[in-house]
N, C-alpha and C positions, 0 to 999 in steps of 0.2 A: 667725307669728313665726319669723324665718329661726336658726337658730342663733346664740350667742355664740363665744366664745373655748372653753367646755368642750367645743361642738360640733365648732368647727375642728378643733381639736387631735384629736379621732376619726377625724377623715378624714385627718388625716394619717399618724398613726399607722395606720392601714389601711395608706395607699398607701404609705407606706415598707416595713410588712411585705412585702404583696405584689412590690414591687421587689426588697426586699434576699434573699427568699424563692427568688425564680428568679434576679439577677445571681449568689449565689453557691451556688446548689442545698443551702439549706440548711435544717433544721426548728427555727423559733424558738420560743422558750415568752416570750410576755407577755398576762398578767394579763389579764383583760377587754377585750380584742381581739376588735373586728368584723369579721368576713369577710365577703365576698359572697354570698349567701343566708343569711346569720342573720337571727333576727328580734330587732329590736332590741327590748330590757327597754321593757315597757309605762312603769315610772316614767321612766325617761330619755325619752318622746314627750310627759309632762304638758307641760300649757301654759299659762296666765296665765288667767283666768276672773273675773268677778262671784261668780260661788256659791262661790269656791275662796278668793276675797278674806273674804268674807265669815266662813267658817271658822275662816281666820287669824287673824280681829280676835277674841280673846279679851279684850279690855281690859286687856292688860298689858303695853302700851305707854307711853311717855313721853306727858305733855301737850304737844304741839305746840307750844302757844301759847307754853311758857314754855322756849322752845328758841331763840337766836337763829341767823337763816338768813347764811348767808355771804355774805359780800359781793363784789366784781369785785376781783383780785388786779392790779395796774397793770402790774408788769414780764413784759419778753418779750415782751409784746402786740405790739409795730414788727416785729421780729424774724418774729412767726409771720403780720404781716397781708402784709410784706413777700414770705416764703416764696410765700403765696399766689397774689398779684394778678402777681408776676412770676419765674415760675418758674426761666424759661430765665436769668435775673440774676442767681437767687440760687443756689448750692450745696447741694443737699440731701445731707447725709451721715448718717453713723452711727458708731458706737466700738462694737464688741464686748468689753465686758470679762467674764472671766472669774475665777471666783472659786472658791476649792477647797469645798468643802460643808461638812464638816468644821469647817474652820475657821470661816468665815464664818456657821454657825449657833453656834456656841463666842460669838462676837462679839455676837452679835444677843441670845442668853440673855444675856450679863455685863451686856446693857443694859433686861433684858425687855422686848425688840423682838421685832415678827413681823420677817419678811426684805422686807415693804412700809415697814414701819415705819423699820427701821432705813434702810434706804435714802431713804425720805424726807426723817431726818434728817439723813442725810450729807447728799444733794445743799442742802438748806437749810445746813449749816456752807459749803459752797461757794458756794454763791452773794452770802453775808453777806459775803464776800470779794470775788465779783463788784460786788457793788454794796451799798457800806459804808455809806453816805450814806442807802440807802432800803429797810433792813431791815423796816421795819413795814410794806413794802408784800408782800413774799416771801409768797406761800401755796403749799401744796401740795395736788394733787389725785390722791387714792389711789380709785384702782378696786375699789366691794366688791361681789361676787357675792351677791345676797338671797333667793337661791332656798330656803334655809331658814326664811328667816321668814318667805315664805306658804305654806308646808307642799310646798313643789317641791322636795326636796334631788338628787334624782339627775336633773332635768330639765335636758335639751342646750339650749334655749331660752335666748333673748338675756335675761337678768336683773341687769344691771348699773346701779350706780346711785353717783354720786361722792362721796366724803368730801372736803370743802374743810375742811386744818388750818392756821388761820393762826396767827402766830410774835407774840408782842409783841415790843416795842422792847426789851425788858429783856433779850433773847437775845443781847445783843451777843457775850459773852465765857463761851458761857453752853459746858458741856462736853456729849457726846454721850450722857450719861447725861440729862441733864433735858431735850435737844431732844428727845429719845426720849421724855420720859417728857409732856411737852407735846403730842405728836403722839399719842401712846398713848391718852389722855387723851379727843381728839377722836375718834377711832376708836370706840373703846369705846360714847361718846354719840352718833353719828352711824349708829351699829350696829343702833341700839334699832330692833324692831317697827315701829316708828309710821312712820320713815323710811319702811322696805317699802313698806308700807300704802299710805301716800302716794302715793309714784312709783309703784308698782303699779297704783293706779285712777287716775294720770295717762295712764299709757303705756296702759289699755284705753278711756280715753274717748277717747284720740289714734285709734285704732285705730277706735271707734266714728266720730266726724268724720267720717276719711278715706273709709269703707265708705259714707255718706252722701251725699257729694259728688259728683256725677254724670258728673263728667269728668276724666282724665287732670290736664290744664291745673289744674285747681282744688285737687286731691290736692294734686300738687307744691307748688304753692303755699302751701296750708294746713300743708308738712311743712315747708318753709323757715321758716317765721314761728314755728312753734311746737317747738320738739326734744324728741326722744325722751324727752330724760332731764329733763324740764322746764325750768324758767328756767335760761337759759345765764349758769354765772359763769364770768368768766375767771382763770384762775390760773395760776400764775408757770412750774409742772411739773407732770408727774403720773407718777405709780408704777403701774405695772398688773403684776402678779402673778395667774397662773389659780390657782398652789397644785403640788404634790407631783404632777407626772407620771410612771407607770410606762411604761418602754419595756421592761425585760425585756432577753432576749436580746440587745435591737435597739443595745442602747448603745452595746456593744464595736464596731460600726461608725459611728457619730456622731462625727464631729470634733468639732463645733460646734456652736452651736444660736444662733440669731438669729429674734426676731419682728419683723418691718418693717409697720408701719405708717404714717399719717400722722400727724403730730405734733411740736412743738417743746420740747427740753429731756424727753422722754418716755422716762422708764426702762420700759423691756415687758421680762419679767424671766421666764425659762422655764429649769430643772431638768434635767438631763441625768445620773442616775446618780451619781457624786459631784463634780458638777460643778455649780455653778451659773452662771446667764450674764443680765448685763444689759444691753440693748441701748438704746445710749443713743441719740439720736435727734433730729436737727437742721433747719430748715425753711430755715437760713443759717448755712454752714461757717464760722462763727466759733471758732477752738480756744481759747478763752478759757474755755471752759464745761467741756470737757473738762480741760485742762490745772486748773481749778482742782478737779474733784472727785479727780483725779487724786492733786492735792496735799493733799486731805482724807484719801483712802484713807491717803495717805504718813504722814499724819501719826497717826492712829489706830491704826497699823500692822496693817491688813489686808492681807494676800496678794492678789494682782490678776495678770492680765495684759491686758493692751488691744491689741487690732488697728484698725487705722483711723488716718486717717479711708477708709471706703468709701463711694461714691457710690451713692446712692439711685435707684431706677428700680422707682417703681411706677405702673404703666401705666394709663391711664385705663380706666375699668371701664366697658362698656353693659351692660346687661340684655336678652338676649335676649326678642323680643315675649312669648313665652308665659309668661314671668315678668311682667310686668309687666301682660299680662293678669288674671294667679292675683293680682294683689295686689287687685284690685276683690272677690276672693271669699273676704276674711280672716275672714268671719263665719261663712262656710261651716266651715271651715278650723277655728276656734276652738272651735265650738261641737258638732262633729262628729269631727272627727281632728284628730289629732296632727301636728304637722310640723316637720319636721327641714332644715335646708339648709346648709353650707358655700359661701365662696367663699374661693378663696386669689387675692390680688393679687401 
């Protein structure tokens, strides 16, 4: 399992030390910083298991059964199949907005939101503005890290799994106290053990399959048909938040802070000392989407500043051979060592 987002962010955080360390001959103090010959914390190399699964299931988990599963979110869809199939047509940008910390968790408590939450609910008041006629179609999908609820909490490993919160029709005129508290609501349930559980022994029978499969050719194929994070729903956004990064020292030289990924309508939301920044995130330069969360902020009166639009350029990725050799030996791998990997696009 190659690293997630808690992974990333380690390696960068290294390699900005080490940069900012010699461009200005200087000795920085941050917090649980990796250097070259450390040995990384055995709990941060844990990694996804049967016997480990097994552990986890204490039976105090939600009944499955009596959970209903989320359904395909309609809007945006054109928009992000559009992005895809023609790139070079379509404008891929991004909004860096900026948000003072401070304030903006002040905001998030008056409404007891996390800072995924609250955002979700903002970009849903905006969008109910985007498209007034087909609110009940609007979902939101927030990114939850479940590495605690199979007994992983310090492991770098990819453990991500989505919360789909969708809005009834009644939300028309509804104020950012109760979108919140609707969104909260889903969160909370979609949190439960049983989830984990679930997508956990998805993602190692996946892994199982794949190791099985005898050729390149067939891998591939059985990973397009089937994803990661199980049945693919479509939703309208999503909020992806890693959580509270210590940079230390490193701050006072950070201008900015931006996570570029692929995705449309995709807040990716990352901490910078008393700054917070979410990177809004578009697959077709439409400023409609901006201009109207914009005018949500405006009117909420949260503090903001927005750069953009900037144009996206992230390059296509190959895996060099020996990677994609080592993916045939994920049993090895799992069952044996720990592994760890970064890629920045």
């Amino acid at each position: 399992m190659l690293a997630g987002g808690c992974g990333h962010v380690e390696w960068v955080r290294t390699v900005l030390y080490l940069y900012l360390s010699k461009k200005h001959d200087v000795e920085l103090h941050v917090d649980g910083i990796w250097l070259p010959g450390d040995e990384i914390p055995e709990a941060e190399r844990h990694f996804l298991t049967w016997d480990g699964l097994e552990v986890a299931n204490d039976g105090t988990g939600l009944n499955m059964e009596s959970v209903r599963e989320a359904e395909n979110g309609k809007l945006a869809v054109l928009d992000y199949a559009l992005g895809i199939a023609f790139p070079k047509l379509t404008k891929k940008v991004y909004y860096r907005f900026e948000f003072p910390l401070k304030e903006f968790m002040q905001k998030a408590r008056s409404v007891e939101a996390s800072p995924s939450v609250l955002l979700a609910g903002l970009m849903f008041m905006a969008l109910r503005n985007v498209w007034p006629t087909r609110m009940n179609d609007i979902q939101a999908m927030i990114t939850h890290n479940y590495r605690s609820e199979v007994g992983l909490p310090q492991t770098t490993c990819d453990l991500v799994r989505y919360i789909h919160a969708e809005y009834p029709e009644e939300l028309e005129d509804a104020t950012l106290d109760k979108v919140c508290t609707i969104t909260r609501g889903q969160v909370i349930l979609q949190s439960d053990k049983a989830f984990a559980l679930r997508d956990g022994a998805h993602v190692l029978n996946r892994i199982d399959t794949v190791d099985a499969l005898p050729t390149l050719k067939e891998k591939k194929k059985h990973c397009r048909r089937n994803g990661l994070y199980g049945p693919i729903v479509t939703d309208s956004y999503q909020v992806s938040y890693l959580g509270k990064t210590e940079w230390g020292d490193m701050a006072h030289y950070i201008e900015a802070g931006d996570v570029v990924t692929e995705g449309h309508l995709m807040l990716e939301v990352l901490s910078v000392d008393n700054r917070f920044y979410a990177t809004l995130q578009q697959e077709v330069g439409k400023q409609k989407y901006k201009d109207a969360f914009t005018e949500t902020l405006d009117t909420e009166g949260i503090a903001y500043n927005v750069t953009g639009p900037i144009n996206k350029r992230i390059p296509a990725l190959e895996l060099p051979e020996w990677v994609i050799h080592a993916t045939s030996h994920t049993a090895h791998l799992r069952h044996g060592h720990g592994c760890r990997g970064a890629v920045s696009s």
